[in-house]
C-alpha positions as CSV (number, residue, x, y, z in Angstrom):
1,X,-54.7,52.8,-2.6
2,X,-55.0,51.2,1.1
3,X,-51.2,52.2,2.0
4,X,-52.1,51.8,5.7
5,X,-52.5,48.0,5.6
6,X,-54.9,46.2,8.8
7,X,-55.2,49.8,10.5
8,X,-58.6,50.7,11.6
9,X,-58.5,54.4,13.7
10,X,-61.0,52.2,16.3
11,X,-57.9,50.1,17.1
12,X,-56.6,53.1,19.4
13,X,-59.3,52.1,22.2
14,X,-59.9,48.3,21.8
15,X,-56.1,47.6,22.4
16,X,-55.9,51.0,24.9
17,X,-53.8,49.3,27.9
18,X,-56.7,49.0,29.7
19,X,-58.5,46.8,27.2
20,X,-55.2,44.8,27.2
21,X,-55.6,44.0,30.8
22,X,-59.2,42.5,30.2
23,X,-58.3,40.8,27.0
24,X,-55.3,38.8,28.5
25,X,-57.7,37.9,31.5
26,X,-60.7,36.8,28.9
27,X,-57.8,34.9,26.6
28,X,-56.4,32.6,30.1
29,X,-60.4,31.9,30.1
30,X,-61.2,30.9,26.5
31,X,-57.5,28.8,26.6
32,X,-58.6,26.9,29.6
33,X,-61.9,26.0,27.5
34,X,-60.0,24.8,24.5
35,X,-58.1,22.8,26.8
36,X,-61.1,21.4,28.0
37,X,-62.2,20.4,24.5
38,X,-64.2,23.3,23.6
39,X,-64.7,25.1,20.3
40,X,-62.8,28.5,19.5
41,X,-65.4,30.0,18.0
42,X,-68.0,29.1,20.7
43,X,-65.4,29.5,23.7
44,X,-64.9,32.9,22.2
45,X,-68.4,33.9,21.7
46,X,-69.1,32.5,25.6
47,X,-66.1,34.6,27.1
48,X,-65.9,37.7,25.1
49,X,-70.2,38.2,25.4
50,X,-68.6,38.7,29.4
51,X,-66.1,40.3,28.9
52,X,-68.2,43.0,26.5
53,X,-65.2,42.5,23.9
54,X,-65.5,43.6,20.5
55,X,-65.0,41.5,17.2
56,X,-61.8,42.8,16.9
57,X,-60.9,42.2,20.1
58,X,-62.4,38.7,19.7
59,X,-60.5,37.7,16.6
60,X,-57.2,39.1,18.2
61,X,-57.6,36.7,21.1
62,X,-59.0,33.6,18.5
63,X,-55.8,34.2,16.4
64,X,-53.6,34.1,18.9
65,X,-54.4,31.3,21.4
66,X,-53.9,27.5,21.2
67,X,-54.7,24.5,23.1
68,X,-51.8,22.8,25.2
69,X,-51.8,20.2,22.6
70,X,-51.3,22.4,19.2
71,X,-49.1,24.2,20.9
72,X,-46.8,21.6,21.6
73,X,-47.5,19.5,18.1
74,X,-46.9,22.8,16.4
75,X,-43.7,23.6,18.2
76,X,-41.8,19.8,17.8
77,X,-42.4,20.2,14.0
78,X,-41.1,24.3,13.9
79,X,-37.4,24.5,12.4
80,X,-35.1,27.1,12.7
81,X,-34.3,29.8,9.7
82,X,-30.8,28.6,8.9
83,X,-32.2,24.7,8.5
84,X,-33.9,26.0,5.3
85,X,-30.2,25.8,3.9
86,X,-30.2,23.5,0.1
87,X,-33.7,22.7,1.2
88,X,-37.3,23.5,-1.1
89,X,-39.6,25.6,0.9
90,X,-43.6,26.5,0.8
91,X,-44.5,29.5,1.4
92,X,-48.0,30.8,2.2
93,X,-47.6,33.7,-0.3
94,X,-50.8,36.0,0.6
95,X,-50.6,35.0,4.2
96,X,-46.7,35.6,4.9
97,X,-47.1,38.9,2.3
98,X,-50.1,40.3,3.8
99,X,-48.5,40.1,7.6
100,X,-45.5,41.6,6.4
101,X,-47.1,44.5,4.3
102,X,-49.3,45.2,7.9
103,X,-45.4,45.3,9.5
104,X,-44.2,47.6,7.0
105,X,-47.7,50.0,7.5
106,X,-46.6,50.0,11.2
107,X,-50.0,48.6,12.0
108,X,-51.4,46.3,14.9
109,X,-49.1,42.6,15.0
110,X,-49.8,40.4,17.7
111,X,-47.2,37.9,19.0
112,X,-48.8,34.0,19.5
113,X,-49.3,32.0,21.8
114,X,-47.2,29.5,18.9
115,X,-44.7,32.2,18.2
116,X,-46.1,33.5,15.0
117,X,-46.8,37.0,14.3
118,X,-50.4,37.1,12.9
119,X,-52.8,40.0,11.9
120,X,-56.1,41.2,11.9
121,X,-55.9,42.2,8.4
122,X,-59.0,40.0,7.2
123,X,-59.0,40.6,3.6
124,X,-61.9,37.9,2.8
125,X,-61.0,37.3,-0.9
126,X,-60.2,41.2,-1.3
127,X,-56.6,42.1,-2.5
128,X,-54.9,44.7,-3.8
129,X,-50.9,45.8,-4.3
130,X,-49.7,48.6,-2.1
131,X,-46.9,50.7,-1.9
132,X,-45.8,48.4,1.1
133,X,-46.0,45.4,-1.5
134,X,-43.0,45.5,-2.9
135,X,-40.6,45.5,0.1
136,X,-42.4,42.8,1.5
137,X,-41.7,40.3,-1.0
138,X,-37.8,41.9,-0.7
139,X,-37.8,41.1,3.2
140,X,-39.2,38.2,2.6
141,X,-36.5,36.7,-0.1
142,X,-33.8,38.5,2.1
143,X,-34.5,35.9,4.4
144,X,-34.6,33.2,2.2
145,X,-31.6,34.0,0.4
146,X,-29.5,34.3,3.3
147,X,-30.8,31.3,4.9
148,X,-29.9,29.2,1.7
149,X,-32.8,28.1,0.3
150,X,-33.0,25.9,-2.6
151,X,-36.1,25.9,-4.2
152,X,-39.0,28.3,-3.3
153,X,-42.6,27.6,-3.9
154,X,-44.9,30.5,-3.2
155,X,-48.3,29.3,-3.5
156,X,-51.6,31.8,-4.5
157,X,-54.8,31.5,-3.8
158,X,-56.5,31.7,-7.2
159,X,-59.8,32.9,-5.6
160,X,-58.3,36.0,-4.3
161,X,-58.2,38.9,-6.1
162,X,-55.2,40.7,-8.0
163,X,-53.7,37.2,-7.2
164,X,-52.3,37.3,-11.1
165,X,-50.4,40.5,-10.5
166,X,-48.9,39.6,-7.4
167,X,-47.6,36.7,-9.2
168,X,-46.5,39.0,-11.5
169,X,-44.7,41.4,-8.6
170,X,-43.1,38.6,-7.3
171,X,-41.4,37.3,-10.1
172,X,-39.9,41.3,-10.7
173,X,-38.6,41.0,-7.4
174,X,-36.9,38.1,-8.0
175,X,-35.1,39.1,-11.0
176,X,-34.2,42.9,-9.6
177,X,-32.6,41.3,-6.7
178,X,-31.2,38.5,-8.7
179,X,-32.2,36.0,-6.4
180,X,-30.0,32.7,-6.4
181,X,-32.6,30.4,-5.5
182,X,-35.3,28.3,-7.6
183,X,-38.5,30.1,-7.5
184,X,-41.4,28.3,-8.7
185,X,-45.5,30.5,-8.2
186,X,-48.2,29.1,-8.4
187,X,-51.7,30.0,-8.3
188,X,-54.0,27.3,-6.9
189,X,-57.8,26.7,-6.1
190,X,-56.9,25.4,-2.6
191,X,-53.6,26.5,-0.9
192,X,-54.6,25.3,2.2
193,X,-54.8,21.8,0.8
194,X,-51.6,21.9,-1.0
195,X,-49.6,22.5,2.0
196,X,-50.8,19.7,3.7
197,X,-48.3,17.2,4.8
198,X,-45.0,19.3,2.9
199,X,-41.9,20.0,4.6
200,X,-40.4,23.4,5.5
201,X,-43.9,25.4,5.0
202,X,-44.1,29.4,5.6
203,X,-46.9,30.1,7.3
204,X,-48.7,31.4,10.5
205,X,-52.1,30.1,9.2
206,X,-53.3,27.8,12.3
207,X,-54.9,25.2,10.1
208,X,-51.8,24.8,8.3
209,X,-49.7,25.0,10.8
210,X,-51.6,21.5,12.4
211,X,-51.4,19.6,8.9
212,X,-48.0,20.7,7.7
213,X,-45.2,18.0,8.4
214,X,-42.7,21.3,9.6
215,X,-42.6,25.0,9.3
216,X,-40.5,27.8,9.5
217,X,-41.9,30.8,11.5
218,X,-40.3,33.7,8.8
219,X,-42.5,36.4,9.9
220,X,-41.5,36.1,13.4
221,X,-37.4,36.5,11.9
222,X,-38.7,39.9,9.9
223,X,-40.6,41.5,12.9
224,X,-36.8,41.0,14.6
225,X,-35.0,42.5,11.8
226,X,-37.4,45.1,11.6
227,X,-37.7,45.7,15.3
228,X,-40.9,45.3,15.2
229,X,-43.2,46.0,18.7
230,X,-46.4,43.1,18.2
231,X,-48.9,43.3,21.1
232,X,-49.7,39.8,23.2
233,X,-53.1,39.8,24.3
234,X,-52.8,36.4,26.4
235,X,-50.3,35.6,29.7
């Protein structure tokens, strides 16, 4: 089994601190693009083709920057942990579990330009359960529990693989830790969609993030519990 979660042994030089340097100068470059109305994906083909960066380096810097705009839209609708108290909450299930299985593997996490804590995981479709599994979820519905959550929807993404026994996982947790709260899992064609426009959504998925009526950056409370070290790649 993949118990070492988002590490690849190449990871040692593209985020070397010397790499870190040119990253966060190539990331101030590609933000003032977006800020002038240009396309991630194209700003970051334009800057990191300079900079000589590789894909990983790339998607480390696409993940975690943000125009002026998102960045503020995205930070009036965030809401505290303890404001999840009596209230039902969406959670992102393979995005949030995935992040916090790559926590729990003690590989790379980098801290965004939003405040989320995202990874380079990139499963595309691919899943399976690891020894980290397990305590995820538990960190996870620590969180919830103690911040008094009422009802908690954790929303799979049918199309991903093993998504079934996850469900199954998840619901085991649940009852081993006798969790107080409603738990309602689903598993859906089109999670993305489905959090569209809800209230009190768990995710660090950026598209969400910009559609979502309010979230609740979790991930970012577990890297503190777990003292967790993310990298920034951006000023």
């Amino acid at each position: 089994m993949d118990a070492k979660r988002g590490y690849v042994p190449e990871d040692e030089r593209n985020f070397s601190p010397e790499a870190m340097n040119t990253m966060r100068t190539a990331s101030r470059h590609i933000a003032y693009l977006l800020n002038e109305g240009y396309d991630l994906k194209q700003a970051a083909v334009f800057v990191g083709n300079h900079f000589l960066l590789s894909e990983r380096q790339r998607l480390a810097i696409m993940r975690s920057v943000a125009s002026g705009q998102q960045l503020a839209d995205r930070k009036m609708k965030l809401r505290p942990v303890n404001e999840m108290a009596g209230q039902e909450v969406w959670v992102d299930g393979f995005n949030i579990i995935i992040t916090l299985e790559v926590l729990l593997s003690n590989s790379l996490l980098f801290e965004c330009m939003d405040g989320t804590i995202r990874d380079l995981a990139a499963l595309r479709g691919t899943y399976r359960l690891i020894p980290e599994t397990k305590e995820a979820v538990r960190l996870m519905f620590s969180v919830l529990q103690e911040a008094g959550a009422g009802k908690i929807n954790i929303l799979l993404d049918e199309p991903v693989s093993n998504s079934g026994r996850l469900k199954a996982l998840i619901a085991d947790v649940a009852e081993e830790d006798h969790c107080s709260f409603d738990l309602d899992i689903q598993i859906l064609r089109d999670v993305d969609r489905a959090l569209y426009r809800k209230e009190y959504v768990i995710t660090s998925d950026s598209v969400i993030l910009d559609h979502c009526v309010s979230w609740v950056n979790l991930t970012a409370e577990c890297m503190k519990r777990r003292a967790g070290h993310p990298l920034r790649v951006w000023h």
